[in-house]
Each structure stands twice: as C-alpha cells, then as structure tokens.
C-alpha positions, 0 to 999 in steps of 0.5 A: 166956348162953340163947339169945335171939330177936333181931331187927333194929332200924332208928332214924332219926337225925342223922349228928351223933347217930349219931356221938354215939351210937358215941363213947358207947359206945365211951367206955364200951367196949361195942358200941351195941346193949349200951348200948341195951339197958342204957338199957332196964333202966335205964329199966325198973327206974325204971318199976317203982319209980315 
C-alpha cells in the first residue's frame, strides 16, 4: 500500500452512537477508521453516478 498522508479526526458523539459505531465494525471484523473510510467511497462512488 503507498504511503498516504494521514491526519488525526475528532467526532463529536453519544456514548450510545460510539458503542454502536465500535459494535459495527467489530461486526464486520474491521477497525472503525476503515469502515469510515469505506462509507466515504460508498458515498462518493453515488456522487458520481448521480
């Protein structure tokens, strides 16, 4: 994998939504951070088809 230039990102939420978040990636067997990033090219692959 290249070298990517990471940064840090902080998200406001609920305890209740953080737990949610952490069970649904553990559920899927990824850490949270890949699962948002695999949101991200969802969403961006419907932007593009829109």
């Amino acid at each position: 994998m290249p070298e990517r230039n990471m940064v840090n990102l902080t998200i406001t939420m609920t305890r209740e939504e953080h737990k949610a978040l952490k069970q649904f990636a553990l559920d899927k067997d990824i850490t949270v951070s890949a699962l948002i990033r695999l949101w991200l090219q969802e969403y961006q692959k419907t932007e593009v088809n829109e």
